[in-house]
mmCIF file of the N, C-alpha and C atoms, coordinates in Angstrom:
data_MODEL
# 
_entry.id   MODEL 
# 
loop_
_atom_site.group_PDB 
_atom_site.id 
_atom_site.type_symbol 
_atom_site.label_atom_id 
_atom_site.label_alt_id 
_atom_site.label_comp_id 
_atom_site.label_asym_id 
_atom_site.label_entity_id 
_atom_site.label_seq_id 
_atom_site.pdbx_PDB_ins_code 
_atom_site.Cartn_x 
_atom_site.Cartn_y 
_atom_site.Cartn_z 
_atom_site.occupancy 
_atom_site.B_iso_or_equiv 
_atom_site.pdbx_formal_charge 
_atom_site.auth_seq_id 
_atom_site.auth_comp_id 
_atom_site.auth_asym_id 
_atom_site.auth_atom_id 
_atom_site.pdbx_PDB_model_num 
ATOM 1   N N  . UNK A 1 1  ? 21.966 120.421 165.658 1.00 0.00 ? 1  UNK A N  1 
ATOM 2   C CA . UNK A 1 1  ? 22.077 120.847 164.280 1.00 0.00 ? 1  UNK A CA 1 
ATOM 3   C C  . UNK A 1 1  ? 22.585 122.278 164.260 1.00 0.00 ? 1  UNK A C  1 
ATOM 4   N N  . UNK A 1 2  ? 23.713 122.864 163.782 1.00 0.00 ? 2  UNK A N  1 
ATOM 5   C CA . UNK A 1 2  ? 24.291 123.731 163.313 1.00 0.00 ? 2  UNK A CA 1 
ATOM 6   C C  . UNK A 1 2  ? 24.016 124.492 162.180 1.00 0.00 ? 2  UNK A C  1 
ATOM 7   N N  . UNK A 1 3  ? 23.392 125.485 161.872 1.00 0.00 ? 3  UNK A N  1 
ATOM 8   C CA . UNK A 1 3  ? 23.458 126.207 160.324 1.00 0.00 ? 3  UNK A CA 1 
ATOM 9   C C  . UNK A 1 3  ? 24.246 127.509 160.485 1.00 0.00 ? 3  UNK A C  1 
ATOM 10  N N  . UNK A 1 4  ? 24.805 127.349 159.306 1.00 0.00 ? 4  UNK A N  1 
ATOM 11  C CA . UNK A 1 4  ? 25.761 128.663 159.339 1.00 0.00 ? 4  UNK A CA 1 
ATOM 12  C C  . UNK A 1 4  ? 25.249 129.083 157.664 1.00 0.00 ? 4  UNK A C  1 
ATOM 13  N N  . UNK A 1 5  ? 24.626 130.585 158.188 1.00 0.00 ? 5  UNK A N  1 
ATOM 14  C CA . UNK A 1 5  ? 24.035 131.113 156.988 1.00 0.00 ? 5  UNK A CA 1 
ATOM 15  C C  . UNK A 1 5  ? 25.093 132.551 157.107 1.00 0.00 ? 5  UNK A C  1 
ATOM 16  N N  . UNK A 1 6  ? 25.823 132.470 155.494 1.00 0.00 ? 6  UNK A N  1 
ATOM 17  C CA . UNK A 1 6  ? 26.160 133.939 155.024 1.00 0.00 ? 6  UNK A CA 1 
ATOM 18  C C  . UNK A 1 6  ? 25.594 134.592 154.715 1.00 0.00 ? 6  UNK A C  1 
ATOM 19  N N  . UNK A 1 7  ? 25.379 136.224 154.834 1.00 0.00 ? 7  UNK A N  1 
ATOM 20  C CA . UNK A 1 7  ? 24.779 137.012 154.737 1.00 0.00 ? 7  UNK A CA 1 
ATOM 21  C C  . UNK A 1 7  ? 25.153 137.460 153.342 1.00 0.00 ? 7  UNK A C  1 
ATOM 22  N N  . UNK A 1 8  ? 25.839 137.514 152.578 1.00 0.00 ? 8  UNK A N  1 
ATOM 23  C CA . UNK A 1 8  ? 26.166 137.837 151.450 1.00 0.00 ? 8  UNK A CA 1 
ATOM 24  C C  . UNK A 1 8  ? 25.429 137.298 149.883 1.00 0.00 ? 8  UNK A C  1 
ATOM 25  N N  . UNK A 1 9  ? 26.001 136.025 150.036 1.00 0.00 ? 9  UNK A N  1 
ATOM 26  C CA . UNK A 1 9  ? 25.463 135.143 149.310 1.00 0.00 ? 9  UNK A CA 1 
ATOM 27  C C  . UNK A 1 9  ? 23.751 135.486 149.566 1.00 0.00 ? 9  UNK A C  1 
ATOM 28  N N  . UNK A 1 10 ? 22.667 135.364 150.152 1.00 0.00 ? 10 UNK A N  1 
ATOM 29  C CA . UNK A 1 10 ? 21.636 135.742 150.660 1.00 0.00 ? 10 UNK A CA 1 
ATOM 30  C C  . UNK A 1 10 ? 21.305 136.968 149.947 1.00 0.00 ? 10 UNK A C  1 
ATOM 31  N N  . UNK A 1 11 ? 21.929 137.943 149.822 1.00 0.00 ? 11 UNK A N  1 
ATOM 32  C CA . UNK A 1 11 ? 21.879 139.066 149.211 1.00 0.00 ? 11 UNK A CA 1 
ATOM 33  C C  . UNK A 1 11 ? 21.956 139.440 147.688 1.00 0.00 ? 11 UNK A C  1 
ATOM 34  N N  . UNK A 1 12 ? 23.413 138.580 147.552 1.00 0.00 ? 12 UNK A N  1 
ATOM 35  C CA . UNK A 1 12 ? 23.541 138.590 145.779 1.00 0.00 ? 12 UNK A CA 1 
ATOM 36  C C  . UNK A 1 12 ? 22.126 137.678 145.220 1.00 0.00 ? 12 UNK A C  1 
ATOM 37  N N  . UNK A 1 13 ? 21.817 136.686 146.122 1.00 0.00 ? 13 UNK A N  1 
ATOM 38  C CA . UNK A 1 13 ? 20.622 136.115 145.565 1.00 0.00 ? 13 UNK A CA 1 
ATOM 39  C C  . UNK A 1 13 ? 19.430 136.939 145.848 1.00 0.00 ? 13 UNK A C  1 
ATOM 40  N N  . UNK A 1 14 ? 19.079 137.534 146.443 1.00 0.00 ? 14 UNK A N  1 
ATOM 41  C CA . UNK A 1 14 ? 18.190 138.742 146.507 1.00 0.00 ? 14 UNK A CA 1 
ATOM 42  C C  . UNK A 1 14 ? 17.918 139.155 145.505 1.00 0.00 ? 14 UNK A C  1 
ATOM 43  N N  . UNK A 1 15 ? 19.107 140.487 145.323 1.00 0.00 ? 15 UNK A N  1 
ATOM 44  C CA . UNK A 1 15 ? 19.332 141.196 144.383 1.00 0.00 ? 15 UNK A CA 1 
ATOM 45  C C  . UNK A 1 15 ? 19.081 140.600 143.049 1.00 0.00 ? 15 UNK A C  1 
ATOM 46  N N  . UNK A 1 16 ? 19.572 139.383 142.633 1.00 0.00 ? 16 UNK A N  1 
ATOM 47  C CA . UNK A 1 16 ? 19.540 138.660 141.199 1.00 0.00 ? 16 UNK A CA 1 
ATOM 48  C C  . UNK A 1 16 ? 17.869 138.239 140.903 1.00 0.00 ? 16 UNK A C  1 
ATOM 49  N N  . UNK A 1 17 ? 17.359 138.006 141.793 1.00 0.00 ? 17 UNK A N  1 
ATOM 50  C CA . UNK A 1 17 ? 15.824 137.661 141.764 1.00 0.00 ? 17 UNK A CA 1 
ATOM 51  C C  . UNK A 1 17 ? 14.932 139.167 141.326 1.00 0.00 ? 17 UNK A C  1 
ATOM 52  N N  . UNK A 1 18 ? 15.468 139.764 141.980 1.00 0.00 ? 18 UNK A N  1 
ATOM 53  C CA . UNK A 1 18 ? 14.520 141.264 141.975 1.00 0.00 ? 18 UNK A CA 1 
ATOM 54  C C  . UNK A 1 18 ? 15.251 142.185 140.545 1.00 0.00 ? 18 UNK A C  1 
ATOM 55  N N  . UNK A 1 19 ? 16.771 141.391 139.887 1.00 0.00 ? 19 UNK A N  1 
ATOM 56  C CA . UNK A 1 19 ? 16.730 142.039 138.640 1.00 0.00 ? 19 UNK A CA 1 
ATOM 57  C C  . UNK A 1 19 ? 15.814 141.551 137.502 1.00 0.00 ? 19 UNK A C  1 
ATOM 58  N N  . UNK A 1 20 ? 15.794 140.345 137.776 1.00 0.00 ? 20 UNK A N  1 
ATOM 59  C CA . UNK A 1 20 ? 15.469 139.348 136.834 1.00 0.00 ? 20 UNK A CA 1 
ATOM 60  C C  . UNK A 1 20 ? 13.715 139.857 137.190 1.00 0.00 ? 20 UNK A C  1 
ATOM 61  N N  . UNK A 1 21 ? 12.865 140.054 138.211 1.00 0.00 ? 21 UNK A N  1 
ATOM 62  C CA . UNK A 1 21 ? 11.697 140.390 137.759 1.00 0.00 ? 21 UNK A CA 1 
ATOM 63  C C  . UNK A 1 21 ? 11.659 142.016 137.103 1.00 0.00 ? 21 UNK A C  1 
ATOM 64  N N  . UNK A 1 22 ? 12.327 142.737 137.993 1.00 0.00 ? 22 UNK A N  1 
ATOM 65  C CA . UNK A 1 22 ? 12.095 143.942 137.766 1.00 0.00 ? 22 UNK A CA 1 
ATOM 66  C C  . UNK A 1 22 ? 13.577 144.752 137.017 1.00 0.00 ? 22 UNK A C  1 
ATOM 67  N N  . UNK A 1 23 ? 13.505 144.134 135.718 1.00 0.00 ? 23 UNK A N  1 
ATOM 68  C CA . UNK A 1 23 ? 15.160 144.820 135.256 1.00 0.00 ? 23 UNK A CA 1 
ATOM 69  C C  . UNK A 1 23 ? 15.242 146.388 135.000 1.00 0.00 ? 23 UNK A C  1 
ATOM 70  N N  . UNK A 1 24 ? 14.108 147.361 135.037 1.00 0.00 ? 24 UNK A N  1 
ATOM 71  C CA . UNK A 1 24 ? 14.145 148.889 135.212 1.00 0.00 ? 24 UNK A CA 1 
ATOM 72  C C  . UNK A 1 24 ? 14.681 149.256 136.027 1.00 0.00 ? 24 UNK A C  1 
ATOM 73  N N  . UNK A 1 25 ? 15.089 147.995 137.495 1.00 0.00 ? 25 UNK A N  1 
ATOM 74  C CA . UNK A 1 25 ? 14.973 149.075 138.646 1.00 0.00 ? 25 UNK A CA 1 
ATOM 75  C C  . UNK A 1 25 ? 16.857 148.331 138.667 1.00 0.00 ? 25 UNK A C  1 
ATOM 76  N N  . UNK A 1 26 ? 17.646 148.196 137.522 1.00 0.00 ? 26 UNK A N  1 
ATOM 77  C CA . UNK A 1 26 ? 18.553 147.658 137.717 1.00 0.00 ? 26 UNK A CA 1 
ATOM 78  C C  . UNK A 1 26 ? 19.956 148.523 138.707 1.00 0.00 ? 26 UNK A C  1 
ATOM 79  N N  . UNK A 1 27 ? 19.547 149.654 138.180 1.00 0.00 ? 27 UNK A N  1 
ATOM 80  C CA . UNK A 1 27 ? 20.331 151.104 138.929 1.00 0.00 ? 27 UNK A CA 1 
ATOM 81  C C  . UNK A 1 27 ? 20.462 150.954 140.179 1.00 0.00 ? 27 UNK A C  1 
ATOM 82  N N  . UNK A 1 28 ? 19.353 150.972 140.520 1.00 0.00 ? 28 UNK A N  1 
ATOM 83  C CA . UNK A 1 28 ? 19.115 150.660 142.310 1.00 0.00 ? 28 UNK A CA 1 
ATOM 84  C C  . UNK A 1 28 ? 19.331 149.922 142.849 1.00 0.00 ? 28 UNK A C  1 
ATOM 85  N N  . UNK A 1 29 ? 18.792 148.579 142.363 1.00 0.00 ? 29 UNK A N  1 
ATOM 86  C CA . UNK A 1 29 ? 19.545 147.849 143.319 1.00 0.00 ? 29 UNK A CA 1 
ATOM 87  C C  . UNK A 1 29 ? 21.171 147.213 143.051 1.00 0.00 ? 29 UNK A C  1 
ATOM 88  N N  . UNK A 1 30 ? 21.465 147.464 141.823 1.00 0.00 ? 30 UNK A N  1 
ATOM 89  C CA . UNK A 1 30 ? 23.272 147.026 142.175 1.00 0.00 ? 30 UNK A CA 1 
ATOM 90  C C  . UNK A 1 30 ? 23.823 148.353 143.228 1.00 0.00 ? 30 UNK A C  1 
ATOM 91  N N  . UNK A 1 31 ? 22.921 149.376 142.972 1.00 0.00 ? 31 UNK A N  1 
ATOM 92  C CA . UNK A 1 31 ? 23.571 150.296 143.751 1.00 0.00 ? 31 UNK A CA 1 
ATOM 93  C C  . UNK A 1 31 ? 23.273 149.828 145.644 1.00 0.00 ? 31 UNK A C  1 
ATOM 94  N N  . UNK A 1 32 ? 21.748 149.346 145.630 1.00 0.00 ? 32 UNK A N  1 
ATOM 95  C CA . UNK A 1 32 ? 21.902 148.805 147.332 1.00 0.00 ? 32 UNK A CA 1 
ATOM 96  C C  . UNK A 1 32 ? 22.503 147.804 147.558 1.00 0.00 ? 32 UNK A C  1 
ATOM 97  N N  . UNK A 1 33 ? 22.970 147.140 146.408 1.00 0.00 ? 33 UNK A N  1 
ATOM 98  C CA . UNK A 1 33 ? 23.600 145.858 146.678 1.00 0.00 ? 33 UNK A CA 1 
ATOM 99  C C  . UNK A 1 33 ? 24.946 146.059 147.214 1.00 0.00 ? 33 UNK A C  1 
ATOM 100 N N  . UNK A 1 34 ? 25.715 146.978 146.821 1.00 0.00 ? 34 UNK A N  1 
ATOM 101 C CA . UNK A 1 34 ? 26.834 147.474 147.057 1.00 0.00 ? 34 UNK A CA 1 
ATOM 102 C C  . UNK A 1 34 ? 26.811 147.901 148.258 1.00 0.00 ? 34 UNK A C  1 
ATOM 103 N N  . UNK A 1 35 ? 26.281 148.728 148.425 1.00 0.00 ? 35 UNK A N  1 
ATOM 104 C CA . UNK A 1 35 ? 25.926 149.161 149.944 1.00 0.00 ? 35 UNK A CA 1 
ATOM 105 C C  . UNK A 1 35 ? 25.938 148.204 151.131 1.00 0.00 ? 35 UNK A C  1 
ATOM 106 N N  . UNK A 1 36 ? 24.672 147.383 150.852 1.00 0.00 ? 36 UNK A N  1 
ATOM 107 C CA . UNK A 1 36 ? 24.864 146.619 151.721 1.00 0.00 ? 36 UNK A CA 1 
ATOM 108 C C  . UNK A 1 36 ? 25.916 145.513 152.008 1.00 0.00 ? 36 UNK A C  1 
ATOM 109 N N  . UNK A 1 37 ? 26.804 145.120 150.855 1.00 0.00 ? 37 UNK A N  1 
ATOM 110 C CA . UNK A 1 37 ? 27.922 144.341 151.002 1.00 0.00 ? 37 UNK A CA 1 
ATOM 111 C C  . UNK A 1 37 ? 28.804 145.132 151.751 1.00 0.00 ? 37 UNK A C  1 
ATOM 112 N N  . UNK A 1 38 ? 29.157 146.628 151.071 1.00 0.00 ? 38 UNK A N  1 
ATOM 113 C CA . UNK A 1 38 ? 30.112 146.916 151.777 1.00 0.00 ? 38 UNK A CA 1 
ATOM 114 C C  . UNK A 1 38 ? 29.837 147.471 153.594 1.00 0.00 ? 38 UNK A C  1 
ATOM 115 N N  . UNK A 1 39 ? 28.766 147.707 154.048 1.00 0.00 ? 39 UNK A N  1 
ATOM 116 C CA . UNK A 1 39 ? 28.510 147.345 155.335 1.00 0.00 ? 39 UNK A CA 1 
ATOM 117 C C  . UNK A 1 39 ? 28.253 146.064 156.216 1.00 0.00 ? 39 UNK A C  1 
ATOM 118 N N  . UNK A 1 40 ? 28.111 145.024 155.542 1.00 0.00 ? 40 UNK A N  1 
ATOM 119 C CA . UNK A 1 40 ? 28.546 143.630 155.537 1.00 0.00 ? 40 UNK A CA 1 
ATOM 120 C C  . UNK A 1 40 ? 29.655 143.253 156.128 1.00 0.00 ? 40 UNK A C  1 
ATOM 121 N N  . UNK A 1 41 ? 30.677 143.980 155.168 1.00 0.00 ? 41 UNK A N  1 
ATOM 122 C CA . UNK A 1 41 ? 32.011 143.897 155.087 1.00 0.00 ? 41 UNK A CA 1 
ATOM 123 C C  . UNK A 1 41 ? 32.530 144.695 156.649 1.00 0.00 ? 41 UNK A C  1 
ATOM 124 N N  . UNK A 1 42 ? 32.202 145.934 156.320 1.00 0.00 ? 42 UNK A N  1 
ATOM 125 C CA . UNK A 1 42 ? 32.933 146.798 157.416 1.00 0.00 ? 42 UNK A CA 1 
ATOM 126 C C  . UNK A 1 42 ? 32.873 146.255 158.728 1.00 0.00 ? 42 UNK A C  1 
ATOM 127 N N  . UNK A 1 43 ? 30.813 146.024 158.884 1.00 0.00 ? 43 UNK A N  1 
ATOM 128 C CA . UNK A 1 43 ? 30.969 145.479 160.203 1.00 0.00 ? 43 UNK A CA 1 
ATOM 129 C C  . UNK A 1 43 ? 31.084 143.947 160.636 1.00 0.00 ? 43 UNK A C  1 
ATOM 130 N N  . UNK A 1 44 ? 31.116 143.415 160.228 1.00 0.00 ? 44 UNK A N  1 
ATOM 131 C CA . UNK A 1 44 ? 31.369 142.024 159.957 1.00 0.00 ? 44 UNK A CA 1 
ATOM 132 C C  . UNK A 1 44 ? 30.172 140.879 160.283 1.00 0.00 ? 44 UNK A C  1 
ATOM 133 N N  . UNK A 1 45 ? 29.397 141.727 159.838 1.00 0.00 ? 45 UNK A N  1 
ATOM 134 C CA . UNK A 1 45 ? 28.053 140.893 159.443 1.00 0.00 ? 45 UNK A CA 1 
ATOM 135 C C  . UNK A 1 45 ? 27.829 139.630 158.601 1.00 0.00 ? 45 UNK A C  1 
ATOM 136 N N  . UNK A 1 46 ? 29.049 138.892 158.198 1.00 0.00 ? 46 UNK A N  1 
ATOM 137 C CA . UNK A 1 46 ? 29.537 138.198 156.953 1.00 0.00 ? 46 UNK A CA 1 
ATOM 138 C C  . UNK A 1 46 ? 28.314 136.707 156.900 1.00 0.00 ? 46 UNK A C  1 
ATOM 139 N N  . UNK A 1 47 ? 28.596 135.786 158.438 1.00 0.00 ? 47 UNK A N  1 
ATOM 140 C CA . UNK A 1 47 ? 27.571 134.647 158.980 1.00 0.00 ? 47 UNK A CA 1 
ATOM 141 C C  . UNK A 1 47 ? 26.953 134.880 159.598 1.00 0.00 ? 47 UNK A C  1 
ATOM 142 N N  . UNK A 1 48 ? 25.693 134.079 159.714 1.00 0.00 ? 48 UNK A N  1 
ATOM 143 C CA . UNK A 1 48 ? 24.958 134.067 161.354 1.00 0.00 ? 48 UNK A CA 1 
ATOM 144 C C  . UNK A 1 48 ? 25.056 132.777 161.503 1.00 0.00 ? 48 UNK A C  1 
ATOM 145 N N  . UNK A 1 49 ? 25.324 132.767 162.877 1.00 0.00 ? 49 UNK A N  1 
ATOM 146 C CA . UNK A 1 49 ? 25.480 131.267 163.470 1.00 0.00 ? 49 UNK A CA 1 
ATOM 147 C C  . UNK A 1 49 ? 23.971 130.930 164.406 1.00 0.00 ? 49 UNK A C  1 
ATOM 148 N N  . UNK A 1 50 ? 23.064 129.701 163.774 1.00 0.00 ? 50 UNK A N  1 
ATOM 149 C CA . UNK A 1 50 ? 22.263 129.763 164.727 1.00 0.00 ? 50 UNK A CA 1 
ATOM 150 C C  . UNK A 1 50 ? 22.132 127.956 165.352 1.00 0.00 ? 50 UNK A C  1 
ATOM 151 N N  . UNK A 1 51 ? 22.039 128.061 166.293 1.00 0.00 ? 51 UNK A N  1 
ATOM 152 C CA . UNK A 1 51 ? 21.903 126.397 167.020 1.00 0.00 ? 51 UNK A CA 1 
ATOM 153 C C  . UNK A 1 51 ? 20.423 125.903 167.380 1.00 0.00 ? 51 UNK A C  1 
ATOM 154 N N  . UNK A 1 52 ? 20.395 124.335 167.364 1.00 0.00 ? 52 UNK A N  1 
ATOM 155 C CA . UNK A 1 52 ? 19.064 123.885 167.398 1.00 0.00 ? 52 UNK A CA 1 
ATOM 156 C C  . UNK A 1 52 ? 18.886 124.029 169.127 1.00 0.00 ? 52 UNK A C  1 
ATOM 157 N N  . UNK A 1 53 ? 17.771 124.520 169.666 1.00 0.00 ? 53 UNK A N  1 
ATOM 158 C CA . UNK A 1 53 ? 17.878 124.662 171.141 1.00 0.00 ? 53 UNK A CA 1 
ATOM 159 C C  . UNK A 1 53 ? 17.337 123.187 171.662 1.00 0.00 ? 53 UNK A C  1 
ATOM 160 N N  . UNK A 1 54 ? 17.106 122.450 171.059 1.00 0.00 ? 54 UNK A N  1 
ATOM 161 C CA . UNK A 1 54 ? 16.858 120.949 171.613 1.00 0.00 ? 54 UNK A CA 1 
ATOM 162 C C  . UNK A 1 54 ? 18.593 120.305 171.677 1.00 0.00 ? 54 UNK A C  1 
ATOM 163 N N  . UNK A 1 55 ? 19.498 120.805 170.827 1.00 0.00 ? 55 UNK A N  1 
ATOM 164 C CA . UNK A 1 55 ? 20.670 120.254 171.152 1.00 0.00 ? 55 UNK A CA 1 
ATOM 165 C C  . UNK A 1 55 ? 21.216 120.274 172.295 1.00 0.00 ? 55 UNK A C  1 
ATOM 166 N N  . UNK A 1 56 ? 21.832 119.481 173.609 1.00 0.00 ? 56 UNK A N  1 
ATOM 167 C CA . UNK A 1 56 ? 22.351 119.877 174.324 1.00 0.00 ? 56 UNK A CA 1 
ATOM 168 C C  . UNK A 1 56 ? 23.751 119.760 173.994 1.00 0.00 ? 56 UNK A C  1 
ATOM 169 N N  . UNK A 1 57 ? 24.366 118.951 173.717 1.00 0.00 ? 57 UNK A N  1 
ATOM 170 C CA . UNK A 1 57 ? 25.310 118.774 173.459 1.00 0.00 ? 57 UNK A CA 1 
ATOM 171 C C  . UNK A 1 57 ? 25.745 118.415 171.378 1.00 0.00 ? 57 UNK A C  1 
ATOM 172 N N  . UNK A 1 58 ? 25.835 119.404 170.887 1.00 0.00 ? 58 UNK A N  1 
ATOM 173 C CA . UNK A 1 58 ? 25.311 118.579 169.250 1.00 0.00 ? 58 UNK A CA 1 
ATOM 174 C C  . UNK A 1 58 ? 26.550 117.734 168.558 1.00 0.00 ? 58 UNK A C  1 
ATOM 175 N N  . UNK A 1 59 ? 28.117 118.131 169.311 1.00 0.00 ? 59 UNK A N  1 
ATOM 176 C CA . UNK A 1 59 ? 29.163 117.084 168.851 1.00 0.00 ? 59 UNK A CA 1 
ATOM 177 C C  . UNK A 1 59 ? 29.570 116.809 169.911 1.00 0.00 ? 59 UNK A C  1 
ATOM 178 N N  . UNK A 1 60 ? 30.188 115.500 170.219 1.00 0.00 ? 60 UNK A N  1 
ATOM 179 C CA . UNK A 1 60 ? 30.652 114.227 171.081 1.00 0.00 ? 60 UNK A CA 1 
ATOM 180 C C  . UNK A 1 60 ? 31.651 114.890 171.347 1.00 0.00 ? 60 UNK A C  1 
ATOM 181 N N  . UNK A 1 61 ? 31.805 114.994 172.725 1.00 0.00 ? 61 UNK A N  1 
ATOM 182 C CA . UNK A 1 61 ? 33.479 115.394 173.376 1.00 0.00 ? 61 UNK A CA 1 
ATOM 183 C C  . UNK A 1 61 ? 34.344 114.595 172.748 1.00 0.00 ? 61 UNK A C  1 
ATOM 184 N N  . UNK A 1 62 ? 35.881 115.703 171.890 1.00 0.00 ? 62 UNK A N  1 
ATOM 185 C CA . UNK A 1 62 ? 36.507 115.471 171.518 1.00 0.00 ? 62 UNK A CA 1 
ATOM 186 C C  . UNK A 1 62 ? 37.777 114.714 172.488 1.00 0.00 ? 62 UNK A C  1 
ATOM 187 N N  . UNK A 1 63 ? 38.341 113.571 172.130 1.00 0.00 ? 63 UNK A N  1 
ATOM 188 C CA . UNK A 1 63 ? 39.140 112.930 173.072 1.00 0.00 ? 63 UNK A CA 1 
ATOM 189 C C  . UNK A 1 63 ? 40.022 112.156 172.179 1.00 0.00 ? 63 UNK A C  1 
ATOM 190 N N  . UNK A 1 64 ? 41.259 111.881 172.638 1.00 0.00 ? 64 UNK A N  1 
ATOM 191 C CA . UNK A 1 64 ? 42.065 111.099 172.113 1.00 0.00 ? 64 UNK A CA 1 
ATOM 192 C C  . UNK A 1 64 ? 41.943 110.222 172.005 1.00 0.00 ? 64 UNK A C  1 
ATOM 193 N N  . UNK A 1 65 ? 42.815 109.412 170.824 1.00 0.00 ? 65 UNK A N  1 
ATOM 194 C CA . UNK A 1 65 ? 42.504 108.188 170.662 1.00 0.00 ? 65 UNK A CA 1 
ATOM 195 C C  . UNK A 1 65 ? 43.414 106.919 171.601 1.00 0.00 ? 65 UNK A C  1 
ATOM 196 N N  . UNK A 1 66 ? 43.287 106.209 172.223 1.00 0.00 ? 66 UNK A N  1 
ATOM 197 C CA . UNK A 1 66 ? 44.134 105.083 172.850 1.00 0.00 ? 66 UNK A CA 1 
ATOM 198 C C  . UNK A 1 66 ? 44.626 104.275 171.695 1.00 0.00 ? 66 UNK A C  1 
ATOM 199 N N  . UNK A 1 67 ? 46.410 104.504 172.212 1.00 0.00 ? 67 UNK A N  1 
ATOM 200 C CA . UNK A 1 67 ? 46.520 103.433 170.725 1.00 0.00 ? 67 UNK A CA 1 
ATOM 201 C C  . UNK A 1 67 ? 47.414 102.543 171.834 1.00 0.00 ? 67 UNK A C  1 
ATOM 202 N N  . UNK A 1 68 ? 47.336 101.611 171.883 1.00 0.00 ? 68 UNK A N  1 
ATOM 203 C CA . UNK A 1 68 ? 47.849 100.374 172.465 1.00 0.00 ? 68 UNK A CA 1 
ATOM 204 C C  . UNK A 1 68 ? 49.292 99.459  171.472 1.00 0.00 ? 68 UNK A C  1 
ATOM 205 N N  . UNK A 1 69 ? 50.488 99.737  172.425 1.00 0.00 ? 69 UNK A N  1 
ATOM 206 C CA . UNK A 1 69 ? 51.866 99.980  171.567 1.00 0.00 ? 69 UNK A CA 1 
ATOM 207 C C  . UNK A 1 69 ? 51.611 98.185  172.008 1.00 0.00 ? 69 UNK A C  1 
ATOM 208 N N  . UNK A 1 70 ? 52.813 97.821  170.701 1.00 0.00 ? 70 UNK A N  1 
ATOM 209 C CA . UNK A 1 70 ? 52.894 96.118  170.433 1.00 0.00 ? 70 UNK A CA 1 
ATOM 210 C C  . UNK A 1 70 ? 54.142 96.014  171.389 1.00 0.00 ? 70 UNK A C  1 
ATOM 211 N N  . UNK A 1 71 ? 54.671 95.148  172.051 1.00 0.00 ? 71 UNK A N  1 
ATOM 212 C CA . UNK A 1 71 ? 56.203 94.790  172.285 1.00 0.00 ? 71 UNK A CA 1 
ATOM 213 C C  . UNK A 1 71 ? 56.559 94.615  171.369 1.00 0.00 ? 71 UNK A C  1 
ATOM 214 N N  . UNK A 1 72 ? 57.776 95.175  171.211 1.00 0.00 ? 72 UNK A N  1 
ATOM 215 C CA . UNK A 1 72 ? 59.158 94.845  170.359 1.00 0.00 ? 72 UNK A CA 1 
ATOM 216 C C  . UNK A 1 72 ? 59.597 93.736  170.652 1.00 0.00 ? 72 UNK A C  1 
ATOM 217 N N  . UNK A 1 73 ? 60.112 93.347  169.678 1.00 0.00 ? 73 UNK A N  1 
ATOM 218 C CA . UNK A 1 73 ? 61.428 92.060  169.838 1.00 0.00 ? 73 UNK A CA 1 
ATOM 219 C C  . UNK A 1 73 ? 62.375 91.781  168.731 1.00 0.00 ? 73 UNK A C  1 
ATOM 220 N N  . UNK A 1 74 ? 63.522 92.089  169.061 1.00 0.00 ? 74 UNK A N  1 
ATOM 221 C CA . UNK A 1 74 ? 64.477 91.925  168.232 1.00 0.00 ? 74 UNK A CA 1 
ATOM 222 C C  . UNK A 1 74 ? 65.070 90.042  168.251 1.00 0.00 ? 74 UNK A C  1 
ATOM 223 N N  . UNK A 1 75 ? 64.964 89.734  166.897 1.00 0.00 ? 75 UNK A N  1 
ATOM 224 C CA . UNK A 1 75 ? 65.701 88.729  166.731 1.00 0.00 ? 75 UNK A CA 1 
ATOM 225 C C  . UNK A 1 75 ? 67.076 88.708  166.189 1.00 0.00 ? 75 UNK A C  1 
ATOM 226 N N  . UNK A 1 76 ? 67.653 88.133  166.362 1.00 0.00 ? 76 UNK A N  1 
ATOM 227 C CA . UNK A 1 76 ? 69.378 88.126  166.312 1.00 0.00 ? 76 UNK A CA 1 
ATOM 228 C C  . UNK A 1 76 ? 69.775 87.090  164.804 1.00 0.00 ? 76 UNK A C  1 
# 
């Protein structure tokens, strides 16, 4: 099992929770919100990739497909 969590999204939802209880402190946090996006951004903190450690293998070796050609035959 694969999850790929953005760090961003995570944040704007943060932030939107903590306006919505606490809308006095609205200053502050669009202001850390910013912040922390734009260090997000810079360093490229954007996903975290994390894997199930029981997976050993979690997708099937990729391999071509066999396609088995017909004979031709031309009729006249």
């Amino acid at each position: 099992m694969t999850l790929n969590l953005a760090l961003g999204p995570v944040v704007s939802l943060f932030a939107g929770i903590l306006i919505l209880i606490v809308p006095r402190l609205l200053n502050y946090i669009v202001a850390i919100y910013l912040i922390l996006i734009g260090v997000i951004g810079i360093f490229g903190w954007g996903a975290v990739h994390t894997r199930a450690a029981t997976a050993v293998h979690p997708h099937p070796p990729i391999t071509a497909p066999a396609y088995a050609t017909a004979p031709v035959t031309l009729s006249a």
